[in-house]
N, C-alpha and C positions, 0 to 999 in steps of 0.2 A: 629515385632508386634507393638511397639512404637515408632514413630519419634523422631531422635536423638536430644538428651537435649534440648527439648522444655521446663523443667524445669528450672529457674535459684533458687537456695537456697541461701539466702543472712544470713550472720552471723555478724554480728555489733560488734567485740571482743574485749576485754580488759581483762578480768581475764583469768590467765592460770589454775586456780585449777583444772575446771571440761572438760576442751576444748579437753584434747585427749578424753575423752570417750564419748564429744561431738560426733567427729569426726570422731573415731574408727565406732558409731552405724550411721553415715553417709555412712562407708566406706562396711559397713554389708549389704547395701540395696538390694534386691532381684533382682530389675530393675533399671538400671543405665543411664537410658536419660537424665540425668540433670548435669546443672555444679553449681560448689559449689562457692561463692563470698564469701571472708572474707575480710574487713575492716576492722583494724587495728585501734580502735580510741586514737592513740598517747600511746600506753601502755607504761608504764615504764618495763614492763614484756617482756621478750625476745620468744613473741606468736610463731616467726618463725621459731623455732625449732620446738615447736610442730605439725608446720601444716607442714616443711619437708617433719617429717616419715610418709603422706600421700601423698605425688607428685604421687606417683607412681601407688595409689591405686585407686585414685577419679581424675575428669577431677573438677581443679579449680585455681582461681585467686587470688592469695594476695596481698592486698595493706596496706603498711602504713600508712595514715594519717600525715600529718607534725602538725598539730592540733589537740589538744581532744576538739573535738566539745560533746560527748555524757554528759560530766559533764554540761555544759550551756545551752543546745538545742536538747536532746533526738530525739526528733524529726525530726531534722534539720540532724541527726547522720543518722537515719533510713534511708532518703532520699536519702543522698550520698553514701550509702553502696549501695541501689538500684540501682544509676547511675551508679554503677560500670558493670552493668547487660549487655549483649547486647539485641538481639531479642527476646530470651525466651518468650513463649506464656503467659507461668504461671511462680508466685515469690510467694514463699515461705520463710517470714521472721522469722529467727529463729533464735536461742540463743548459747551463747558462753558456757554454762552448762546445758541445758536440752538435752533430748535422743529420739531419733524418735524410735519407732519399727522397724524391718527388713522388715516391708512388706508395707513402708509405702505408698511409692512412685506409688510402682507397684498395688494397690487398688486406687492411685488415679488416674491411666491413666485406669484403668478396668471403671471408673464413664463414659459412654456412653459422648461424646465428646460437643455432643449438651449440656448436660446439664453442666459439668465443665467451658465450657463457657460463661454461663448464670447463674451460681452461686456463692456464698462464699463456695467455697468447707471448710467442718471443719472435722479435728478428736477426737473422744473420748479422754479423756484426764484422766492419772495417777498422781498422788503426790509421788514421792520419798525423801530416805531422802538426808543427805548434806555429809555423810561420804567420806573422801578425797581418803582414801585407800582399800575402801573395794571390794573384786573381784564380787561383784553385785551390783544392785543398787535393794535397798529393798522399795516398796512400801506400803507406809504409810497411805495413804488415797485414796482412790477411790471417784470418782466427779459423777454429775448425765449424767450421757448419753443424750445425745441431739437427740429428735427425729430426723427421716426421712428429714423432710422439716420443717423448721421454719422461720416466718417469719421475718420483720424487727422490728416492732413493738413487735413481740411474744418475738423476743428475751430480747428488752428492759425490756418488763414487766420482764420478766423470770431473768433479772440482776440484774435491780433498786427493783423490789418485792419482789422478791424471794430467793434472793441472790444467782442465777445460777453463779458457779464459772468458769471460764474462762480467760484464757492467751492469750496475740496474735501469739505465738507458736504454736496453733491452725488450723491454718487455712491460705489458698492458694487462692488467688486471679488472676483473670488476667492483663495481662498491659496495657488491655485497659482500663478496670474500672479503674485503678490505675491512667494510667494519666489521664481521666476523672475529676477526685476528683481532680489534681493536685499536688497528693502525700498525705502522713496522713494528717489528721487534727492537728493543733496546738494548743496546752494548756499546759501554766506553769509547766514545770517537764513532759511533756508528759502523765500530768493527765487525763484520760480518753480519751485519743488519740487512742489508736486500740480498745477500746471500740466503739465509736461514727463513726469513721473509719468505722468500720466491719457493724452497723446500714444504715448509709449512703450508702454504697457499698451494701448493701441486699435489699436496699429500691429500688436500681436502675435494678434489676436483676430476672430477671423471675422466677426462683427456690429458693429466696431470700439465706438463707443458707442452704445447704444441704450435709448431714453429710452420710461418706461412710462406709463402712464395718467396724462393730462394733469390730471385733473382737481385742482380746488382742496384737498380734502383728503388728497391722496396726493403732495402737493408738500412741499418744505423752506422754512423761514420764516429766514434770514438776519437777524441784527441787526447795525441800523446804530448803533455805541455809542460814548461815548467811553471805555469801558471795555475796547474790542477790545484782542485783544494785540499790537498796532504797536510797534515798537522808536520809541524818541525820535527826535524830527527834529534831531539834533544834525549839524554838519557831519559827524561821522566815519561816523554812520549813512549820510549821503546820498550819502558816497563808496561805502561796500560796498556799498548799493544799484546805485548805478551800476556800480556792479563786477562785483556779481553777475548785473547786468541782460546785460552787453555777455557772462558767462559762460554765459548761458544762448542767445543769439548763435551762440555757438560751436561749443556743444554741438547746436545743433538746424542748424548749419550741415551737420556730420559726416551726422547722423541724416538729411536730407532727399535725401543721395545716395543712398541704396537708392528713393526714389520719382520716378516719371518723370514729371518738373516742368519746365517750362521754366527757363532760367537769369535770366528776366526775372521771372518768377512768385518764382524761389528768392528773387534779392534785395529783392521785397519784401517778402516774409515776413520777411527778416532786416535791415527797417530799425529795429523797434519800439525799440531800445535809444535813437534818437536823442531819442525825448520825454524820458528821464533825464538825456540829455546836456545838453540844451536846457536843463533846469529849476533846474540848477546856476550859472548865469551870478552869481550874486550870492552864494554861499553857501562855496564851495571855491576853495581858491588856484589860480590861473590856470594855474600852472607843474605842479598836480597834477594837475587835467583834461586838459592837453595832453597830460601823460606816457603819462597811461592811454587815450587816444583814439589816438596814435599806438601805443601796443604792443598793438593790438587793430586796427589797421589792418593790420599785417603779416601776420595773419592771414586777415583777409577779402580785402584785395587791392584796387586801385584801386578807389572808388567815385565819383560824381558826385554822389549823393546826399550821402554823411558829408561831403563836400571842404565843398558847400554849405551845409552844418550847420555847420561847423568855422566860416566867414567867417563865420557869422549867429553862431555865438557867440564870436568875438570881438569881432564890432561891441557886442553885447547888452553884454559885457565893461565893452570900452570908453567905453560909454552911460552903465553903471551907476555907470563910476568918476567919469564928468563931472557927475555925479546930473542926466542927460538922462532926463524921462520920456517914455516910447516910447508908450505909453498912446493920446498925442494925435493 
């Protein structure tokens, strides 16, 4: 019914906590045309035991990395777990602890062929929680359902506006889009990198993203962990984040001239940088915020919105120095 393992699933792995039942709901799939890549990036964790007790169950590749590239270059991580791929039509990048449904595969080769190759195929997506031993995985928050067809721009709005939540565990791509782009895009920490990625790749694509059968077992189960791979919240982290946040700003400033947007619509699309800006008031040197708020201003250009930001966060500043709680 389906051409053999036109799928490749790429796993980018380093923690062993949640990887068998990664792997186990890998091994569950209904339709089995795809081969599974796991990437090994330099774990100190002994992953190849876990991935073993499946040789026999899934058609897949394991490599170790003599390098952990994913702590310096997320990105750079992504990439080479991909090259481990060979022909596969379609790459599905996915996670060393999140759970696919049983049906997941086989709804995404029922998506009529014309269009999986002309779109961001995505799946409806679950929040579970983190529990290490429990014999289920209990769902804790449900996400909104992404219509039928959405666009490139719709989805932006629906991220930066609306705050449509979404993971790049999500969603399947082909390898020609992919190497098109030349691989994800790159930002500090892999800050809005499958974000902008998945924009770019929708903007080039007939069916922009389009999301297949909704139902419960043909969805992706995200975990909410404290195991996730989050960089420390240390001040220098929260600066690159900001950093990368207002670079991604910029980047999707460029990108939104080729669409015919209002210039009223553009800037709010390209306020979202200011929740990072905001969130910094207690945590980075005053003199370092200011620096990177103004060399990112000359780029965007008068605003009324950042001006208004800038005053809120130097009063916030200010408050905090007088240890005034705002609170009340």
């Amino acid at each position: 019914m389906f051409k053999k393992e036109s799928l490749a699933i790429i796993i980018p792995a380093y923690k062993p906590e949640y990887l068998y039942k990664t792997l186990d709901s890998i091994a569950k799939q209904t339709v089995r045309n795809f081969h599974l890549y796991i990437g090994d990036d330099d774990s100190p964790y002994n992953l190849e035991s876990i991935v073993d007790k499946f040789k026999d169950k899934i058609t897949l590749t394991y490599v170790k990395f003599s390098e952990n590239l994913g702590s310096n270059d997320l990105v750079a991580h992504w990439n080479r777990c991909i090259s481990l791929s060979r022909e596969e039509k379609y790459i599905w990048l996915f996670s060393d602890d999140d759970i696919m449904g049983p049906k997941c595969v086989e709804e995404f080769f029922r998506t009529p062929e014309e269009i999986r190759d002309q779109c961001l195929y995505h799946f409806n997506l679950f929040i579970i929680n983190h529990i290490v031993n429990d014999k289920k995985n209990f769902v804790i928050e449900s996400t909104t359902n992404f219509p039928l067809r959405l666009t490139a721009v719709d989805y932006i709005k629906e991220r930066y506006i609306n705050g449509l939540k979404c993971y790049a565990v999500e969603f399947v791509f082909t390898r020609e889009i992919y190497n098109e782009l030349g691989g994800f895009l790159k930002f500090d920490l892999a800050w809005g990198s499958d974000i902008l990625t998945w924009f770019k790749m929708a903007s080039a694509l007939k069916y922009g993203i389009y999301t297949g059968n909704c139902q419960y077992d043909a969805s992706v189960f995200w975990r909410r962990s404290s195991v996730n791979l989050t960089p420390k919240r240390t001040p220098d982290i929260y600066y690159r984040k900001m950093k990368a946040t207002f670079d991604n700003a910029v980047f999707l400033k460029t990108e939104l001239e080729r669409f015919p947007i209002s210039k009223k619509e553009k800037n709010s699309l390209l306020e979202f940088p200011l929740d990072a800006f905001m969130s910094c008031y207690n945590i980075l040197p005053f003199k370092k915020v200011i620096g990177l708020y103004f060399s990112y201003l000359k780029k965007f250009g008068p605003s009324l919105k950042y001006s208004k930001s800038m005053a809120y966060y130097v009063l916030r500043r200010v408050l905090y120095l007088l240890k005034v709680d705002t609170r009340k």
